[in-house]
Every structure is written in structure tokens, then in C-alpha cells.
C-alpha positions in Angstrom: -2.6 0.0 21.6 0.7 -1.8 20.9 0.1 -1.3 17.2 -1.1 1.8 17.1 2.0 3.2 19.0 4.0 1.2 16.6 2.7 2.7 13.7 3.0 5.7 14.9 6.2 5.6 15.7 7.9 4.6 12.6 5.1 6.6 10.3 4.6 9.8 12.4 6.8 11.6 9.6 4.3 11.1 7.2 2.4 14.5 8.4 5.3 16.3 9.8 5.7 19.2 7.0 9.8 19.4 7.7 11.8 16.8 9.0 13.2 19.5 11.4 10.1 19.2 13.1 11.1 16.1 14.7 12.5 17.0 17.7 13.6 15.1 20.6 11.0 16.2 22.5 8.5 14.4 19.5 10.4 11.7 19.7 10.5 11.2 23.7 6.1 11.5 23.7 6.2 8.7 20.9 8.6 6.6 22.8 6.1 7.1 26.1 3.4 6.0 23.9 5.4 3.1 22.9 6.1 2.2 26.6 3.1 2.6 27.9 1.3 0.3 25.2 3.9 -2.5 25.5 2.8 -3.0 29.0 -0.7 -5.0 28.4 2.1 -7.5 26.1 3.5 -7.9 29.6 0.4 -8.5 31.6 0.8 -11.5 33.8 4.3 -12.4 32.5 5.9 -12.6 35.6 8.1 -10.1 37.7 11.0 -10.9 35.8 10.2 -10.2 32.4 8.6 -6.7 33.3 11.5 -5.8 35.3 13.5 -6.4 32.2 11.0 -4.5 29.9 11.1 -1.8 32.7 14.7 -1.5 32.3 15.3 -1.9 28.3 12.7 1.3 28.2 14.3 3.6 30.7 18.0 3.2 28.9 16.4 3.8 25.8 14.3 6.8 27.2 17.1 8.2 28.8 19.6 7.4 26.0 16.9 9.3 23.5 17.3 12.7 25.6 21.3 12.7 25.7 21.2 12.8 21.9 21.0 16.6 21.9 24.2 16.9 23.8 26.8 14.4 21.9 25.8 15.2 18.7 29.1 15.1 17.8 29.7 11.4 19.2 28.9 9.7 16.5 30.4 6.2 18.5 27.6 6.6 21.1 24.3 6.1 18.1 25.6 2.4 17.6 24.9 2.2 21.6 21.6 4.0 21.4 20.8 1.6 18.3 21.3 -1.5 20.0 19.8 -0.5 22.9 16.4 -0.3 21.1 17.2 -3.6 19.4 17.1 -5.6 22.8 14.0 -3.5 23.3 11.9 -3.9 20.6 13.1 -7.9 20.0 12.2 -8.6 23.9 8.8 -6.8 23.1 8.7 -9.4 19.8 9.4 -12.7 21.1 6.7 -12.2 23.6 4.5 -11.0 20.9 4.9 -14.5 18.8 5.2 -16.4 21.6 1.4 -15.1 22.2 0.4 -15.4 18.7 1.7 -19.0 18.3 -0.1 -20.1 21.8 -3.7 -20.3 21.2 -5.3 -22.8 18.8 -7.7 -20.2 17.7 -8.5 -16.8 15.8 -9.9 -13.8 16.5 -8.9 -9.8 16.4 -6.4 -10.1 18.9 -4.4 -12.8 17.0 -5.1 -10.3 14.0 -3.1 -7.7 15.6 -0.8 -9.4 17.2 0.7 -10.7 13.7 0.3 -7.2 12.3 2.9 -6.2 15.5 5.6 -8.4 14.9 5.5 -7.2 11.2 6.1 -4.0 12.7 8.2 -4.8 15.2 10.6 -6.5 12.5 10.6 -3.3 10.7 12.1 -1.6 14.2 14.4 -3.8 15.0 16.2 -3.8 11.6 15.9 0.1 11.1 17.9 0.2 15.1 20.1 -2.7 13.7 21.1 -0.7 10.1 21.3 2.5 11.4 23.7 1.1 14.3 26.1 -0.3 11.2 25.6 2.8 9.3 27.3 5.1 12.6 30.3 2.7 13.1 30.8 3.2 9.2 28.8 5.5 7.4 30.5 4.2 3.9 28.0 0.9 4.8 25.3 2.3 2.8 24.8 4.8 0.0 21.9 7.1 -0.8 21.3 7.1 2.7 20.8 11.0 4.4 23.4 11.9 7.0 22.1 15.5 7.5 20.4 14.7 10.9 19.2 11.8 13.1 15.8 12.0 11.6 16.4 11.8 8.3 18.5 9.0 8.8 15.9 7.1 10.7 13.0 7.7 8.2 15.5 6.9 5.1 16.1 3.3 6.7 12.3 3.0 7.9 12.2 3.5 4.0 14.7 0.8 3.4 13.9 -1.8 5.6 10.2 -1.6 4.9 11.0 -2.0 0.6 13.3 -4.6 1.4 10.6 -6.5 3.6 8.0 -6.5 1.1 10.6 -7.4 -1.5 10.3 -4.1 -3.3 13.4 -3.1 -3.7 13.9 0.5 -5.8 17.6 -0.1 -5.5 18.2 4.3 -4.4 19.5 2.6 -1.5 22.3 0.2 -1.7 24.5 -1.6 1.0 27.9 -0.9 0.2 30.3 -3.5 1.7 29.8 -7.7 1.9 28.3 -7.8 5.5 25.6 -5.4 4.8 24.5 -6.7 1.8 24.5 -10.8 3.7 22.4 -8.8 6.3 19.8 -7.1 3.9 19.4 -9.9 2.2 18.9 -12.0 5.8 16.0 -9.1 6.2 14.4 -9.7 2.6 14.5 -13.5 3.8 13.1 -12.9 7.4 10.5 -10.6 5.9 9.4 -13.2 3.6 9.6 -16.2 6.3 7.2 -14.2 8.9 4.6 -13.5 6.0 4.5 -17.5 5.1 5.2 -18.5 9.0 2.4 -16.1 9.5 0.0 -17.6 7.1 0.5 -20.9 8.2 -0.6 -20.2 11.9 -3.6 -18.0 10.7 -4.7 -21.4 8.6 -4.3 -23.6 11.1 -5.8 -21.7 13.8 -9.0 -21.3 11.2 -8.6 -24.5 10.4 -8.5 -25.9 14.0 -11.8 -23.3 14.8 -14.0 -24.7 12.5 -13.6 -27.9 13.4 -14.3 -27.7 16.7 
């Protein structure tokens, strides 16, 4: 579920005809689907830890419907951005925590990996667009017609600079965005061949048992 809502979260666009078609109200029943599927990652973690989960997802959720009414705020995205930061990398560090716990393999560890990919992808697309409100001069090529369009043209960014693509239409203007994208190409790169390494070992580990 988890990686399902993930996916289509960040790829929903994909059969939207006009990017005026995503509307808040889009966006709010994709960020319920997201809640709602990040509760089984939760499951038995203690009070605490859902409390906190419970919390990070009604600021964002309630942060997501103010949008419409201080569009012209521009110093209140950055707080929206972070906000899902702390969501999506309190989501993440539970999901590795589960992926690097058991010494074997099967479709759950499979997805699991294929969430924190994801989940990488969210947190850097919340982190850029955050630097790209406080100074939109941070990044060129990037679309500041609407919300939406800047959030797919970063899902576009961060994902190329992940997989080491690169096209280069998008550029990071000043010296701390460039150090941070190329801490993202680096991170990207680390989780594939961290990754790998625990998918080995738990194989590994499996058939010799």
C-alpha cells in the first residue's frame, strides 16, 4: 500500500491532461492515501512513534488546504516544505530500520527497498522546493507558474539526479544548491549500493540456512 500511494503521489501527473487539473482537492485525496498506507509501517511501533506520525500528517494535511488562501505568501511554502520533510524522513527511517532487521528475503523486503527509493525522491523534492521559495534565483529552468508545476519540475529533477542522469535543463544556481544536489546524486547512489548489499547478504544468509 505504502508504495503504491507513493507512486502515486509523486507520478499521478503522468495522466492528468493539464497541470491545472491538480487541484488542492487532488492533492488532499493523495495525501489521505498516503496517510492511511503509512499506518501498517507503524504497526506495533509503540504509542510514541504513531503519535508523532499522527501529528507530522495532520500539519501537513492541514498546511496542504491553507495553500489556496496565501498564495501570495510565498515565506509560508518553505514551512509547508519542511513540514513534509519531517514527514516523509520519519516514515523512511522506520522503513530501513525494517528492511535492515531481518536476515532474510522475501516480497516484503522487495518493497520495502523500493519505498525508501521513493521516499528519498520526497524528501529531496520537499527539501528543493523549500530552497527554491526562500530564493527562487536557487535554480533555473525551474516553472514558477503554479505550485504544481513546480512540484512535478523538481520530481523531475530529483528523480534524473538520483539515477545519475542528469539532462542539465535544470541547473542549481548558487554554491549551496549545487553541494546539495550533488549530496542527492551521492545519496542516490549510496542507497542503490547499500541496498544491494543487504539484498546479497539476506540471499546469501537464506540459502544457507
Amino acid at each position: 500500500m505504502l508504495l503504491f500511494a507513493l507512486v502515486q503521489h509523486l507520478f499521478i501527473g503522468i495522466f492528468l491532461p493539464y497541470l491545472s487539473s491538480y487541484t488542492v482537492l487532488l492533492w488532499a485525496v493523495n495525501l489521505i492515501i498516503l496517510g492511511l498506507s503509512s499506518i501498517g509501517v507503524f504497526i506495533e511501533k509503540g504509542k510514541f512513534k504513531n503519535i508523532i506520525r499522527n501529528v507530522l500528517f495532520i500539519v501537513v494535511f492541514i498546511l496542504t488546504f491553507i495553500v489556496p488562501f496565501i498564495q501570495k505568501f510565498n515565506r509560508f511554502y518553505p514551512v509547508l516544505g519542511i513540514s513534509y520533510v519531517m514527514f516523509f524522513s520519519f516514515i523512511f527511517f522506520e522503513v530501513i530500520k525494517f528492511l535492515i532487521r531481518p536476515g532474510y528475503i522475501n516480497i516484503d523486503i522487495i518493497v520495502a527497498a523500493a519505498c525508501g527509493y521513493f521516499l528519498l525522491i520526497e524528501i529531496s523534492v520537499f527539501l528543493m522546493m523549500s530552497i527554491f521559495y526562500i530564493n527562487p534565483h536557487s535554480f533555473s529552468g525551474i516553472s514558477a507558474v503554479s505550485v504544481p508545476a513546480t512540484y512535478v519540475d523538481f520530481i523531475y529533477f530529483c528523480s534524473i539526479t538520483f539515477t545519475s542522469i542528469g539532462f542539465g535543463d535544470i541547473l542549481p544556481n548558487t554554491h549551496y544548491t549545487k553541494l546539495l544536489t550533488s549530496f542527492l546524486g551521492i545519496s542516490g547512489q549510496f542507497y542503490t549500493v547499500m541496498l544491494v548489499g543487504i539484498l546479497i547478504s539476506k540471499f546469501s544468509s537464506q540459502l544457507n540456512k
